[in-house]
GUNU-879852 format. One line per 10 residues: their letters; for each residue x, y, z of C-alpha. Coordinates in steps of 0.2 Angstrom, whole numbers, plus 5000, padded with zeros to 4 digits. Each point is the difference from the previous one (the first is absolute). Layout:
# GUNU-879852
a> X Y Z; ...
# end
This chain:
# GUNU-879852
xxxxxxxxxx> 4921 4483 5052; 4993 5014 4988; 4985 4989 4999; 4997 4998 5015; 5000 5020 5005; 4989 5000 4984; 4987 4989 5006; 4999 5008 5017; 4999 5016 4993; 4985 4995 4988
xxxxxxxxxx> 4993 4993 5013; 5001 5016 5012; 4992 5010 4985; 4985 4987 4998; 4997 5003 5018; 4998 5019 4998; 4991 4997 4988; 4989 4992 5006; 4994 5011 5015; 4989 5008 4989
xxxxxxxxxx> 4985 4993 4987; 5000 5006 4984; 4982 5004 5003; 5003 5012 5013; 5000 5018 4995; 5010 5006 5016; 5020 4999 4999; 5006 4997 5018; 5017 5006 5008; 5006 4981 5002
xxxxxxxxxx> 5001 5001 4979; 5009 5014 4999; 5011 4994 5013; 4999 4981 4993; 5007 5009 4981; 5012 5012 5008; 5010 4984 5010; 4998 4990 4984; 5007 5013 4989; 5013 4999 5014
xxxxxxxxxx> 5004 4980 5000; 5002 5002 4981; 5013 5016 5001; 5010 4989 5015; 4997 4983 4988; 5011 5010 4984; 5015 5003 5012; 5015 4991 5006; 4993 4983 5008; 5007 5006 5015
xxxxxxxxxx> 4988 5011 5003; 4988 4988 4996; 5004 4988 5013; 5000 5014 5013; 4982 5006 4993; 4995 4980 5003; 5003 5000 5014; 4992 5013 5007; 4984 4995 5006; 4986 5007 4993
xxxxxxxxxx> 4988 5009 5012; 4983 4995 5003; 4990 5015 4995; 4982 5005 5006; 4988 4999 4987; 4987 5007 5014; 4997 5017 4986; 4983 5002 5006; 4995 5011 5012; 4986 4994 5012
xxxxxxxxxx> 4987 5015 5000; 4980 5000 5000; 5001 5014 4987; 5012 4991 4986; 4987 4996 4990; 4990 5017 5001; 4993 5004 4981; 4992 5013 4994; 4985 4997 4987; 4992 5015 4992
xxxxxxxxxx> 4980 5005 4999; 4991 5000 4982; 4999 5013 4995; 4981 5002 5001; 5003 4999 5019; 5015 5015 4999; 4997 5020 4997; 5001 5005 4983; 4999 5015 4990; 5010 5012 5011
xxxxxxxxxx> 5009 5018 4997; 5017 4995 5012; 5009 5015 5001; 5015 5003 4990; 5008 5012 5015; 5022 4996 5002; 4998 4998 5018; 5006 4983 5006; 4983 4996 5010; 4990 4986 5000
xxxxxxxxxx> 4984 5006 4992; 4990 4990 5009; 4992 4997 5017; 4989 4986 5006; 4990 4995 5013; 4986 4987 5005; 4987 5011 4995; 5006 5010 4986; 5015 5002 4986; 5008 5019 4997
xxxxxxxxxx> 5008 5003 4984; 5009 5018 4996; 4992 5002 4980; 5003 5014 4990; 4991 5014 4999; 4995 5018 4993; 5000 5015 5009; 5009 4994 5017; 5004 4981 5008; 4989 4987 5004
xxxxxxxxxx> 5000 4983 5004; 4985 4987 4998; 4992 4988 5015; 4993 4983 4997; 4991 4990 5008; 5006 4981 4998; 4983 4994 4995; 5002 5012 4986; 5011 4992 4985; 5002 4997 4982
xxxxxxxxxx> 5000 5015 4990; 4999 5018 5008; 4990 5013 4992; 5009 5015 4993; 4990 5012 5010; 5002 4989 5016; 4999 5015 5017; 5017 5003 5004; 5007 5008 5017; 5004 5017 4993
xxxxxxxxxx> 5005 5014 5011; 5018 5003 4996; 5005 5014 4988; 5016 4990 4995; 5005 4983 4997; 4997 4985 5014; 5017 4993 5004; 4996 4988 5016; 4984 4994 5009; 4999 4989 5017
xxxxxxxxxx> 4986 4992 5006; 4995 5002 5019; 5006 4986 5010; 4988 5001 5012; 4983 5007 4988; 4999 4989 4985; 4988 5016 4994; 5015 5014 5001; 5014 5003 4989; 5014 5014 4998
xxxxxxxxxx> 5007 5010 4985; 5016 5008 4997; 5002 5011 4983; 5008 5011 4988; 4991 5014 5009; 5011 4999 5018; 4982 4994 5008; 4996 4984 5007; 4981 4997 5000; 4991 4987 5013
xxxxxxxxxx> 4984 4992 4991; 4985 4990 5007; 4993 4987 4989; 4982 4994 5000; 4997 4981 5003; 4999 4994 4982; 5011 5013 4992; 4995 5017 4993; 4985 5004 4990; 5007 5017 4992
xxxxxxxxxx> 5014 5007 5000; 5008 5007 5017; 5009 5018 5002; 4998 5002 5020; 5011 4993 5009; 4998 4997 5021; 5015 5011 5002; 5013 5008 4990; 5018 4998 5009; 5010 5017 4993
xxxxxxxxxx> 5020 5001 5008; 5013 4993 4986; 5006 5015 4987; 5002 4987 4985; 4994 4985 4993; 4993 4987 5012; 5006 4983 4993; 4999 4988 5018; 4986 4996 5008; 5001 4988 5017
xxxxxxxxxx> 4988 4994 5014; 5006 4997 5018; 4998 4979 5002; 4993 5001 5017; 4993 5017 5005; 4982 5008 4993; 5003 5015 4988; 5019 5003 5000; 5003 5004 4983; 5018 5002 4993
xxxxxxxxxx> 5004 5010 4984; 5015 5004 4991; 5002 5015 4984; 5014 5003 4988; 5006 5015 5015; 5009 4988 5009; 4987 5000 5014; 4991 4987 5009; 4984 5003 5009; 4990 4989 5012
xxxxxxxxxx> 4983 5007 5002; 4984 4994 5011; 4988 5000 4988; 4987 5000 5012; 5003 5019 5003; 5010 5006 4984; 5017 5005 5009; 5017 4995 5000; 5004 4990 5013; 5020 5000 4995
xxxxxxxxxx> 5011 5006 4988; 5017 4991 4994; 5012 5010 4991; 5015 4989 4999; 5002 4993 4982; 5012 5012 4989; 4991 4994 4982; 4983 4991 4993; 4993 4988 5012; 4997 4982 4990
xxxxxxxxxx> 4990 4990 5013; 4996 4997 5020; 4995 4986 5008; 4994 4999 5020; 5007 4985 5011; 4987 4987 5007; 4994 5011 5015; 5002 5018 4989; 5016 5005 5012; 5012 5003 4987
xxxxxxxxxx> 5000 5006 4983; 5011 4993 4988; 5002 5012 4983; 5010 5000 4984; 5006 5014 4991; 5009 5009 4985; 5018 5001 5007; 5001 4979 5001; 4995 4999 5020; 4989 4993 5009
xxxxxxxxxx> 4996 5006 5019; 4994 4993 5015; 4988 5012 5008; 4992 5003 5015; 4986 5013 4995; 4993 5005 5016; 5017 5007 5006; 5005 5003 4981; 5016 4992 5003; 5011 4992 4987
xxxxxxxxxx> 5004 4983 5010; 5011 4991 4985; 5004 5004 4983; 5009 4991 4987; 5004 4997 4980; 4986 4992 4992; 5005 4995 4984; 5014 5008 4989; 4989 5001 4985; 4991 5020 4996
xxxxxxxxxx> 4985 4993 4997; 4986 5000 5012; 4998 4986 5012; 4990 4994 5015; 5001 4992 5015; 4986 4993 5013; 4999 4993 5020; 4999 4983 4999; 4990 4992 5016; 5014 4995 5013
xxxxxxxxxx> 5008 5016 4996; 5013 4995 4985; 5002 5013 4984; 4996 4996 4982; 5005 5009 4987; 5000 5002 4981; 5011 5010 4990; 5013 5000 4985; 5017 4997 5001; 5015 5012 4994
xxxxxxxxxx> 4996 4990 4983; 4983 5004 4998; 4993 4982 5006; 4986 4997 5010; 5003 4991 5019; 4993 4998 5017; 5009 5001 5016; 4996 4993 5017; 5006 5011 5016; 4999 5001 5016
xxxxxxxxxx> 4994 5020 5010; 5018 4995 5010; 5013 5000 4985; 4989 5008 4985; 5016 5003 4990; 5005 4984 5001; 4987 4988 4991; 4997 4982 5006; 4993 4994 4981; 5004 5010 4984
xxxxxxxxxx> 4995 4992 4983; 4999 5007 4984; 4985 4994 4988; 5003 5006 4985; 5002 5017 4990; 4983 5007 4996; 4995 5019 5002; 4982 4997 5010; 5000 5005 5017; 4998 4986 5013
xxxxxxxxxx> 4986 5000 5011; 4998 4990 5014; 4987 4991 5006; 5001 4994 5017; 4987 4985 5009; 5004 5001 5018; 4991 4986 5003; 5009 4988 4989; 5014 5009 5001; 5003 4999 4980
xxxxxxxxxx> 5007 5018 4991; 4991 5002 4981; 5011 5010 4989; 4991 5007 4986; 5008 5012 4988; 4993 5015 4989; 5001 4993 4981; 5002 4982 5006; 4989 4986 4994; 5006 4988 5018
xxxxxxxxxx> 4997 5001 5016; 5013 4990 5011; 4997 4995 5016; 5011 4997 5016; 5000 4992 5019; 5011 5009 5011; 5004 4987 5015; 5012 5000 5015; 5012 4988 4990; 5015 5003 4986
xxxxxxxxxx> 4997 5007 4987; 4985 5010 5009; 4992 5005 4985; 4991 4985 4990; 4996 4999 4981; 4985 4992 4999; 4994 5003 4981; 4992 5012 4987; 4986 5003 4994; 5001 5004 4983
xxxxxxxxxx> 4988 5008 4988; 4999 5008 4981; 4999 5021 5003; 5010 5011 5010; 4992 5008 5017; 4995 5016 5004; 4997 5001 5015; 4993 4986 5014; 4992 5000 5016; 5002 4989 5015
xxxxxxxxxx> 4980 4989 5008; 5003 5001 5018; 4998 4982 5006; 4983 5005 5008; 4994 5000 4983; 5009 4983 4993; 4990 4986 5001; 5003 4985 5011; 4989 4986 4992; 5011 5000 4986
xxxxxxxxxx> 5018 5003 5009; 5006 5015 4994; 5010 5011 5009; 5002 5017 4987; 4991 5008 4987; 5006 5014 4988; 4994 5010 4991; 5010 5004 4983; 4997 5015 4990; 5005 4997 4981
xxxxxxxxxx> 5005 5015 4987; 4983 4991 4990; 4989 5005 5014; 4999 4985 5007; 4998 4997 5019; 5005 4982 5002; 4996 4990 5014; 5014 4986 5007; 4998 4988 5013; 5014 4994 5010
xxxxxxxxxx> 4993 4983 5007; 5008 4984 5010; 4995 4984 4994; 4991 4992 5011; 4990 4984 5001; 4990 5003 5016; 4985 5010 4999; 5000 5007 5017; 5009 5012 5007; 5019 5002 5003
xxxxxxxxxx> 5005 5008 5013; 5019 4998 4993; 4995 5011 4986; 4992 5014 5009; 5005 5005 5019; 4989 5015 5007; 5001 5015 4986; 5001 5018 5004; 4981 5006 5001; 4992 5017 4997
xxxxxxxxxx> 5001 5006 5017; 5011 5012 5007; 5011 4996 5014; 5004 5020 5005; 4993 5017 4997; 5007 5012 4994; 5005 5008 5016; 5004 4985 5009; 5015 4998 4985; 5005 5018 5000
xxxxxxxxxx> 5001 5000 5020; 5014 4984 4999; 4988 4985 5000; 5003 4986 4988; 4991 4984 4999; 5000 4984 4989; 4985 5002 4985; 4985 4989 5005; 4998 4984 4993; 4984 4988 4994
xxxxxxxxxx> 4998 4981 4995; 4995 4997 4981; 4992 4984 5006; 4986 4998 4991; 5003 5015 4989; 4999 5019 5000; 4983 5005 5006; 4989 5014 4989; 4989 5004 5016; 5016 5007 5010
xxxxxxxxxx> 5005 5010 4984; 4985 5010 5000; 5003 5002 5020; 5013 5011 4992; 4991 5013 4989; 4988 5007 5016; 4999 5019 5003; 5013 4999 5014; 5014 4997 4988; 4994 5012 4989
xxxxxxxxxx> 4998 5014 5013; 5016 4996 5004; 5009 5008 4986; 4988 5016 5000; 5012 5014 4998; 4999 5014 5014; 4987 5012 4994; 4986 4986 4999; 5005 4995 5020; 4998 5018 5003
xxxxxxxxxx> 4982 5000 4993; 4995 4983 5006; 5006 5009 5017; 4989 5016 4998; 4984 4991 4996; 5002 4985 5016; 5003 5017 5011; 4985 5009 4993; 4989 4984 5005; 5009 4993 5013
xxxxxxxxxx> 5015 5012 5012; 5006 4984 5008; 5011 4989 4986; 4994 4983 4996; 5010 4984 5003; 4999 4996 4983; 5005 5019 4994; 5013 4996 5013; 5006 4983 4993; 5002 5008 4980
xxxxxxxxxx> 5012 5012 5006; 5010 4988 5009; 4999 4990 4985; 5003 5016 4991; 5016 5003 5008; 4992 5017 5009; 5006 5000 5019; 4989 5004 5012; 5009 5017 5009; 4995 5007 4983
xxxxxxxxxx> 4982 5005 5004; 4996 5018 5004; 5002 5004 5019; 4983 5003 5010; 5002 5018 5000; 5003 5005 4983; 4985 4988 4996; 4988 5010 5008; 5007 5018 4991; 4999 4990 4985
xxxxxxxxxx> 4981 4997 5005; 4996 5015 5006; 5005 5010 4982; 4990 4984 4992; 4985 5006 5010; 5002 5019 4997; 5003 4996 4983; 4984 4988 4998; 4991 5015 5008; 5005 5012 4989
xxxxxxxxxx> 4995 4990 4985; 4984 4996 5009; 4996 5020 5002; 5006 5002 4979; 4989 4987 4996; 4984 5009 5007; 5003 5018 4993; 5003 4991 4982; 4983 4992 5004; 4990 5014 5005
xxxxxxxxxx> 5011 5011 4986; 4992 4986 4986; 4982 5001 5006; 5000 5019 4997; 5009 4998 4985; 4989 4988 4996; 4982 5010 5005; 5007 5017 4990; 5003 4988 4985; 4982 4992 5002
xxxxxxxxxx> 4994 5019 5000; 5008 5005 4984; 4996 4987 4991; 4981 5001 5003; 5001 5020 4998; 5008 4996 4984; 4988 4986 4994; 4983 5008 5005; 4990 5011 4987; 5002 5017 5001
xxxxxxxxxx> 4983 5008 5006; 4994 5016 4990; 4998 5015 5010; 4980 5009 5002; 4999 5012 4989; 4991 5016 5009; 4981 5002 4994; 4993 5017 5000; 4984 5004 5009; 4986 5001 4987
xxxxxxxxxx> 4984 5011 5004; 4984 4995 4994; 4994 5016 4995; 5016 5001 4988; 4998 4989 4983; 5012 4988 4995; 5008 5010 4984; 5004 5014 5011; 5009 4991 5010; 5012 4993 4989
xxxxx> 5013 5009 4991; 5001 5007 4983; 5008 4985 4991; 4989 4987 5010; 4984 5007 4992
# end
C-alpha cells in the first residue's frame, strides 16, 4: 500500500515538475503551487495511513496553467541609445528637491544644471548630442537655484521656471536652441512668498499656468497677461505634486500631512480627501485617463508602493502593493494612450513598467528595465515625438550623477513595417481646446487629438513658433505700447490687433470709452503743440548763438590793425633839423 501512495506521489511531483523547462528563466505560480502541494502529499504520506487513504481519495483538481496574460504590450523592452547618440558632459544639479530635473519635448530637452551666481537650466536641441561643451548658453535669469521646469503643451518653443527665488519665469526659445545665453524672460510671474518647487500646464486650455511654493499656496496664472487667475489655499503643509484630470476639471494634489485631495479649482473647493500612504516621506499621485488615482508612496515601514483608487472611495484603495524598501521617490509616468504607468525612482538603476486594465488585479507587471548607474532625474517624450516606423510608444530621458543624459527607447516588436493603428490611437496634439477665459468662465473640453499615421510632421511644428503665439504671452506694458503706436496711425483697431487681445485674454469692454478718448487727444495735441512752439525758439535761440560765436571768433582771429599816427604839418620855408626835436638831431 505504501508503494503505491509512493509511486503516485512521485509521479504527481514529476508532473510539477515538469510544467516548467529548465531553460526557462521565469518561475510560474503553477510551480510554486505544484511544490507547496507536494510538500503537502509528502507531510500527509508520514502520517497514520488513514489519513493517507483519505488524501487519495480526494481527487486532485485540475489546475489552470493559463499564467499568461494576453496583452499586446507584454513584450514591451526597452533598448538604450549609444552613447554617441545620448547627451554627455552635463552639470545636473545637485538641489534636495524631489524633481525630476528634466523636461523634454519633440523639439528640445531642458535639463536644471548647476550653476554660479543664481539658477539655470540648459536647452538642447535633439539633433545636438554627444558631448556638451562646458561653456554651452544656458537659460539664466534666476537669482536662486532651478527646482522645476515644464514645457508648454501647446508651444513646443515656450517653457516655465519655478526657483529658489519665489519667481517663476516664462521663456521663448528660438528654433534651433539658444546661441548665448538668455537672462529676459517673456514674463516674470511674481505671487508665492517662498520657494516655488511646482510648476504644471493646464492639458487642454492655452496659457493656464499652475504654480505651487513652499507657502503652502497654489496659483493658476494666464500667462498671456501675467495675473492670477485663482488662488488655492487649502493644504496645511508642503505641497509634493499635482496632477490635472483628462479635461483639466479637477486637480488632484499631494501633500506633507499624508493626503491627497480632490479639487475643483475654479470653485476652490475640497471635493474628496483621504490618507494616501502612512509612510512620512513624500509621495505622489496622478489622474489616470478614465478617471482612476495612482499613487506612490512608502508605507508605515519605510517601503515603497503604489495604490490604485477610485475619486468615489479615495480612502479605500482598489490595488496597494508594496515594491520593495528603497529611499528614492517614485515618479510616475503615465501613457494615456497605452494606458501603461512607468515607475522610476530617484537613486534607482530600473525603471518597471505597468498596464492598468479594467480586470483583477488592475494594475499589470509587465517588466523592467534594468541598467548599471543610479538616476537622477528623467523626463517623459510625448508620444508626438516617438517614432512610429520602429513601434515605440515612450522615450525617457535619464539623467545620471556622471553627466550623462541617456536615451531609452520603449519599443513593441513588430514584424510589419507599416503602421499599427493598435499601437498608436490619435495622440493628444499641440492645440488648445480652451482659452484661458473660456476655462475660468466654467467650460471644459476634452484635449484635441491627431493621427501619428505616417509620423509627426516638422512643417506643423514650425506652424507653432509664428508671432501670434509669441505676442501672445507679451506681458501688459508691451499691449499697451503696441496699443499707442496702432492709435497714433490708425484711431479705428484692427481686426488683427483685435484677434491678439482675444488671444491675449484682454476682453473687449476694456478699451477707453469715446469720450475720454478725445480728452486724451486733445491734451496729445496741446501737448504736440507746445513742443512744436519749444522747438522753434530753441531754433532761433541756436542760430543767434551760433552768429555771436562766428563773430567772436573772427574778432579774435583777425590781426590787429595799428592805429595812424598823427603827422604834423611841415612848412617848406622851415628846414628839416628844426623841426625835429632836440634828441632827433
Amino acid at each position: 500500500m505504501h508503494e503505491t501512495e509512493n509511486m503516485e506521489v512521485d509521479s504527481e511531483i514529476r508532473r510539477h515538475n515538469s510544467f516548467t523547462s529548465p531553460n526557462t528563466k521565469r518561475a510560474p505560480i503553477s510551480k510554486r503551487i505544484g511544490r507547496e502541494r507536494c510538500h503537502s502529499y509528502n507531510a500527509q504520506a508520514s502520517g497514520s495511513s488513514k489519513s493517507s487513504e483519505k488524501t487519495l481519495t480526494v481527487p486532485i483538481p485540475r489546475m489552470s496553467f493559463r499564467v499568461v496574460r494576453s496583452s499586446k504590450f507584454r513584450h514591451v523592452y526597452g533598448q538604450a541609445l549609444k552613447r554617441e547618440q545620448c547627451y554627455d558632459n552635463i552639470r545636473v544639479s545637485k538641489s534636495s528637491w524631489d524633481s525630476t530635473f528634466c523636461a523634454v519635448n519633440p523639439k528640445f530637452l531642458a535639463i536644471i544644471v548647476e550653476s554660479a551666481g543664481g539658477g539655470a537650466f540648459i536647452v538642447l536641441p535633439h539633433n545636438k548630442v554627444g558631448r556638451i561643451p562646458a561653456d554651452h548658453p544656458l537659460v539664466g535669469g534666476h537669482k536662486g537655484p532651478v527646482l522645476d521646469i515644464a514645457w508648454c503643451p501647446h508651444n513646443d518653443n515656450v517653457i516655465a521656471s519655478g526657483s529658489e527665488d519665489c519667481v517663476v519665469k516664462v521663456w521663448q526659445i528660438p528654433d534651433g536652441g539658444i546661441s548665448r545665453t538668455l537672462t529676459e524672460p517673456v514674463v516674470d510671474l511674481v505671487y508665492h512668498q517662498r520657494r516655488v518647487g511646482l510648476v504644471l500646464w493646464h492639458p487642454t486650455a492655452q496659457n493656464v499656468l499652475l504654480t505651487a511654493g513652499s507657502d503652502n499656496q497654489i496659483a493658476i496664472w494666464n500667462v498671456g497677461t501675467g495675473e492670477v487667475l485663482i488662488s488655492l489655499d487649502c493644504h496645511p503643509d508642503l505641497i509634493y505634486s499635482a496632477c490635472w484630470n483628462w479635461t483639466g476639471s479637477k486637480l488632484l494634489t499631494t501633500c506633507r500631512d499624508k493626503k491627497i485631495r480632490i479639487i475643483d479649482p475654479r470653485k476652490g473647493e475640497v471635493e474628496a480627501e483621504a490618507i494616501a500612504h502612512e509612510g512620512s516621506k513624500a509621495s505622489r499621485a496622478i489622474f489616470l485617463k478614465h478617471g482612476l488615482v495612482f499613487t506612490t508612496g512608502f508605507s508605515r515601514m519605510s517601503e515603497r508602493q503604489y495604490t490604485l483608487r477610485t475619486p468615489d472611495a479615495l480612502s479605500e484603495p482598489i490595488v496597494t502593493v508594496e515594491i520593495d524598501t528603497s529611499n528614492g521617490v517614485m515618479f510616475p509616468l503615465y501613457d494615456p494612450d497605452t494606458n501603461l504607468v512607468y515607475l522610476c525612482g530617484k537613486g534607482d538603476s530600473v525603471i518597471r513598467y505597468f498596464e492598468v486594465t479594467p480586470e483583477p488585479p488592475f494594475v499589470h507587471y509587465i517588466n523592467t528595465f534594468q541598467t548599471p548607474d543610479p538616476q537622477r532625474g528623467i523626463g517623459m517624450m510625448p508620444k508626438r515625438g516617438c517614432d512610429v516606423a520602429t513601434c515605440e510608444i515612450a522615450k525617457f530621458y535619464r539623467l545620471n550623477n556622471s553627466g550623462l543624459c541617456q536615451v531609452i527607447s520603449m519599443t513593441v516588436p513588430r514584424k510589419s513595417e507599416l503602421f499599427q493603428e493598435d499601437l498608436y490611437p490619435d495622440t493628444l496634439s499641440d492645440e488648445a481646446s480652451l482659452t484661458a477665459d473660456e476655462w475660468l468662465a466654467g467650460e471644459d473640453a476634452e484635449p484635441c487629438t491627431m493621427s501619428l499615421k505616417g509620423g509627426y510632421v516638422s512643417g506643423r511644428a514650425q506652424q507653432l513658433t509664428v508671432n501670434k503665439r509669441s505676442n501672445a504671452l507679451a506681458t501688459g506694458r508691451d499691449r499697451e505700447k503696441e496699443r499707442e503706436k496702432e492709435k497714433d496711425k490708425d484711431r479705428s483697431p484692427t481686426p488683427a490687433q483685435k484677434r491678439d487681445d482675444s488671444q491675449a485674454g484682454t476682453p473687449a469692454s476694456a478699451t477707453p470709452p469715446p469720450a475720454i478718448t478725445a480728452a486724451i487727444e486733445k491734451q496729445l495735441s496741446d501737448l504736440v503743440e507746445e513742443i512744436r512752439k519749444l522747438k522753434s525758439v530753441i531754433v532761433k535761440q541756436e542760430n543767434r548763438i551760433r552768429a555771436l560765436e562766428a563773430a567772436a571768433k573772427a574778432a579774435i582771429l583777425a590781426p590787429p590793425q595799428p592805429e595812424p599816427s598823427p603827422q604834423p604839418e611841415h612848412n617848406h620855408d622851415t628846414p628839416v633839423s628844426d623841426a625835429m626835436a632836440p634828441d632827433e638831431v
